[in-house]
N, C-alpha and C positions, 0 to 999 in steps of 0.2 A: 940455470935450471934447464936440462937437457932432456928429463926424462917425465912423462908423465904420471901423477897418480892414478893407477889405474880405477876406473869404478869397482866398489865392491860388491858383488851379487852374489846371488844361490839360487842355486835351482829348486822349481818349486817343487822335484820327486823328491826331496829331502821333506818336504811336509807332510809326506806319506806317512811316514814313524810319527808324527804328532800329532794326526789326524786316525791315525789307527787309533792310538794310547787313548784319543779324546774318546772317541764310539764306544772303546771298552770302560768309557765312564761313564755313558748312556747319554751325552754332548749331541745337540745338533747344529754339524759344525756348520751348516750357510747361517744358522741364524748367529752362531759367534762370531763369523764375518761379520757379519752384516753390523752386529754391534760397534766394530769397531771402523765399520764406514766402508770396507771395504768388499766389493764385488765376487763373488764364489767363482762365478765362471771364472772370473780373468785370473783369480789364484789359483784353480785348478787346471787351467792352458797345459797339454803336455809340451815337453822338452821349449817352457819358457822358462825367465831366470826372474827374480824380483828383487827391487833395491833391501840391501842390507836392513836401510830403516824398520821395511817394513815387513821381511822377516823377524827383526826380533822383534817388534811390537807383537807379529803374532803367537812367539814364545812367548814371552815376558805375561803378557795377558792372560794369556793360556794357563797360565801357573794360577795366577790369580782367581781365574775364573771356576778351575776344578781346586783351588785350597789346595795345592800340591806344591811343597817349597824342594821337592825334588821332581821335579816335570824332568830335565834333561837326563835322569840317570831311568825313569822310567821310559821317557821316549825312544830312547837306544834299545828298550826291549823289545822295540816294533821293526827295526831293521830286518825289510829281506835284499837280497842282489836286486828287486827292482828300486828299492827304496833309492837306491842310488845310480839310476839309470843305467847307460851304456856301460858303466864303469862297474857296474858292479856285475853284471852280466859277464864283463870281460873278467873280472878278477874270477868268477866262477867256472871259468874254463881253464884255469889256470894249473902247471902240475901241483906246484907246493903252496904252500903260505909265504914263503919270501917272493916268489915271483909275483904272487898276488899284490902285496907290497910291494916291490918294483913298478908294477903295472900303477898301480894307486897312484905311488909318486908321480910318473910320468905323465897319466893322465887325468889329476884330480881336480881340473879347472873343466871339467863336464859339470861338474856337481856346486860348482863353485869357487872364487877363490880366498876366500874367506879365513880359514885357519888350512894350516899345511903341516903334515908331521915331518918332524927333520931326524929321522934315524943315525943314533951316532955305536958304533961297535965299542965295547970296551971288554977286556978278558973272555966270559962266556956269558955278555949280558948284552942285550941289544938294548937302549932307553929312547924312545919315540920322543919328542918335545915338542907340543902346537906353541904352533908359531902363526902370528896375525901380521897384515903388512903394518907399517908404521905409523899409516895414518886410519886406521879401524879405532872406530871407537870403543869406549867402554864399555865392557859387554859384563851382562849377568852371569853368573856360575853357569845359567842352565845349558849354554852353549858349549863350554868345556864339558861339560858332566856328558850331552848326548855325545858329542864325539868318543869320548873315549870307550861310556859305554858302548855304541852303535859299535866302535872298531872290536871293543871283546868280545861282542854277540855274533858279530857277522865274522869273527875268526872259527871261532864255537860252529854255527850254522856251514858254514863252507866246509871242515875239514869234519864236520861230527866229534870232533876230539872235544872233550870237558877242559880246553887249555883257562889257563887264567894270568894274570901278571903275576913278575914278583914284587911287584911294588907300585902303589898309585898316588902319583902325588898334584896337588893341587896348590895355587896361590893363595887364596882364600883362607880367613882364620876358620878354626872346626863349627863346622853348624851344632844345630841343637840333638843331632842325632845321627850314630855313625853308623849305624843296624842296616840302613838300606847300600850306603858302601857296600859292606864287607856282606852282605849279599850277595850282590851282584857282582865284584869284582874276586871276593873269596881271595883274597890278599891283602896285607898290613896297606892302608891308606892314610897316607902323612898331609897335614894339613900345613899352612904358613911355610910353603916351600919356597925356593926361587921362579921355579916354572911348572905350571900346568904339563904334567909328564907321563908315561905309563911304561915299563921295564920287564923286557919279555925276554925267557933265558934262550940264550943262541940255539939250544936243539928244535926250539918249537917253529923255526922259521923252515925246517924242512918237513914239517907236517903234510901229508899230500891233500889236495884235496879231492873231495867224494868223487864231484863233477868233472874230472877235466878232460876236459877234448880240443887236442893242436887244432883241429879243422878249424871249431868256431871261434876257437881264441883269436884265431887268425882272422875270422870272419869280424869279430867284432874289433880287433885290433885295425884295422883297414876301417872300419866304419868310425871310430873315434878319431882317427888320425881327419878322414874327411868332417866330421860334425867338430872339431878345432880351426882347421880350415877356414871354415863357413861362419863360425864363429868370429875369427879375423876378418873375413872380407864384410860383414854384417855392418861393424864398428869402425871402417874404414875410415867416414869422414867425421866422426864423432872423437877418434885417436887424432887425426890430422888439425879438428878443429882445437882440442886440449891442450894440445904442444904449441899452439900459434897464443893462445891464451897464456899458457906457461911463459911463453917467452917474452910478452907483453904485459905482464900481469900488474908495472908499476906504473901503467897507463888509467888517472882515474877515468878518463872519456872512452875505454872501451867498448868495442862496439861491435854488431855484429857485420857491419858495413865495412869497415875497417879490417876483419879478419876475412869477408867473402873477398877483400882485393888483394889481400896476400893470397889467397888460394886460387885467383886467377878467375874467379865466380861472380854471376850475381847473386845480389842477397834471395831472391824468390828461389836460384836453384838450391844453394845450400839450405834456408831453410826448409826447401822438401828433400833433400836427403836426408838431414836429420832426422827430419816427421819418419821419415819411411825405419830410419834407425829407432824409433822409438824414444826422442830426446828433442831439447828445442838447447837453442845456443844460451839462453837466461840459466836455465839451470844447469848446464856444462860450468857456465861461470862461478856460479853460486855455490856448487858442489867442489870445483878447483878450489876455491880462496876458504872454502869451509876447512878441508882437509888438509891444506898447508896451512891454514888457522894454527889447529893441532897441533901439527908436526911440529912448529915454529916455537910456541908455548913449551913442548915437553921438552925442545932442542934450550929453553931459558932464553929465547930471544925477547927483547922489551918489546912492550905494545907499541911503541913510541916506530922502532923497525918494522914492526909487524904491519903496522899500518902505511908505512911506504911500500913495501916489499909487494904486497895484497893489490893495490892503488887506493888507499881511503884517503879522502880530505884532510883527515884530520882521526887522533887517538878514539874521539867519543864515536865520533863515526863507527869505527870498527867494532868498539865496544857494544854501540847498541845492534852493529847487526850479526855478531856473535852469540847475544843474548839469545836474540830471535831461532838463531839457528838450535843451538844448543839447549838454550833455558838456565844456563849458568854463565858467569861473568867470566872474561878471559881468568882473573884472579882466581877464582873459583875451580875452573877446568885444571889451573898448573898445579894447586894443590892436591887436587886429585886425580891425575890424568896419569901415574907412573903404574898403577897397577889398577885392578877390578873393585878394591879393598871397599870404597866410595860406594859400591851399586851393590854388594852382595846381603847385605842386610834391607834392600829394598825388598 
């Protein structure tokens, strides 16, 4: 194991679109924080990011709390260029819609890295594919549904064109209602697909957009390139300490004492680098063995490996702190871990 799993975040201007959608339901969003324990200042920090968890606890809730079992295809209709920070600023300097897309790909770990679209050409049809790293967990429809909405809205808003797909496909068997689809998306959407997808015909990728200006593209192309940077240098010893974990990991006596001497530290400094990183070394580790938990389950490894691999004493060991993590049994996570299929009726 050479590489690490990287943390999964998002940035909190993506809560913009779901914090819009909520006010236009008359929602007062500190007090829906707050319900769910969570602090308003600290989820409304600009240009901070927050763990995946507790982004979608605040979708997933969010559905719940306004009776809306399409929150993700309505929150896409709140997308502006800030909704998506520097990134979306930049896309809006852009000449066309495929450079905007160029630019996206390039730089869509501002926003998060969370799902990526992987553009594949075929004849005269471009077909987008989100894509999650491997060890994300099971996510609700309503994170597919904003993305793709948010990317048709924000193609619409940037270029003024009324573009649309030629085709929307989703993993998910058909909800109870396909009317807000083919609203919003205004083309055939297939359900029980192989991949969360969206299919755009090769002319609309030269669309111009309204705004575009070389200057600020450039302006803001130079300002992302440094807030990626910074980005890196932030996470420094929090990547350094993952990898020394990773490569240690069938150590049950790990320790934090043990990774500051591989890094040539005492424990008092690297615990304040972390703090200053925002992370303590308990949960670096906890978060590591959770997420190759996962991996290791969907890859069909036994618990029996899983639990050397990790460093557990012993199978129950693992088993009960898998529970904890998750709230389902490793059993439980393999049977349902290959697709969303498990959480969309939730």
């Amino acid at each position: 194991m050479d590489a690490s799993p990287e943390p999964i975040i998002v940035s909190v201007t993506v809560l913009s679109q779901l914090f819009s959608y909520l006010k236009s339901r008359k929602v007062d969003i500190d007090a829906f924080l707050r319900s769910l324990d969570l602090d308003p200042e600290e989820v409304k920090l600009p240009d901070t990011y927050i763990p995946l968890e507790t982004y979608l606890l605040i979708q997933d809730e969010a559905a719940e709390y306004v009776d809306d079992p399409y929150l993700g295809l309505h929150m896409g209709e709140f997308v502006e260029a800030g909704s998506w920070s520097i990134l979306g600023y930049l896309m809006m300097n852009c000449k066309t819609l495929g450079e905007a897309f160029e630019k996206s790909a390039r730089y869509h770990r501002i926003i998060g890295n969370l799902i990526e679209g992987d553009a594949n050409l075929k004849l005269n049809k471009i077909k987008v594919t989100l894509v999650t790293p491997p060890h994300a967990p099971s996510m609700s429809r309503h994170c597919y549904e904003a993305t793709i909405s948010s990317s048709v809205r924000m193609m619409r808003t940037l270029t003024g064109v009324d573009i649309s797909p030629l085709e929307v496909t989703f993993i998910y068997p058909e909800p109870d209602s396909r009317s807000e689809y083919e609203r919003i998306f205004r083309c055939p959407v297939l359900f029980g697909q192989k991949t969360n997808s969206f299919t755009l015909a090769l002319r609309d990728i030269f669309t111009p957009i309204l705004y575009a200006n070389p200057e600020m593209l450039q302006h803001f192309e130079n300002y992302a390139q440094e807030f990626l940077a910074e980005m890196e240098r932030k996470n420094e010893y929090a990547r350094t300490v993952t990898k020394i974990i990773l490569s240690k990991l069938d150590d049950e006596a790990l320790s934090i004492k043990k990774v500051a001497k591989e890094m040539s530290v005492s424990v008092r400094t690297l615990q304040n680098r972390l703090k200053e990183e925002g992370v303590a070394f308990s949960d670096l580790l906890m978060d590591t063995r959770k997420q190759l938990a996962q991996k290791y389950l969907i890859e069909n490894y036994s618990v029996e490996q899983i639990t050397y691999l990790l460093g557990f004493s012993e199978p129950s060991v693992f088993r009960k702190a898998f529970k904890k993590w998750l709230g389902v049994t490793p059993r439980e996570f393999r049977e349902g871990s290959y697709s969303t299929m498990s959480r969309v009726a939730s």
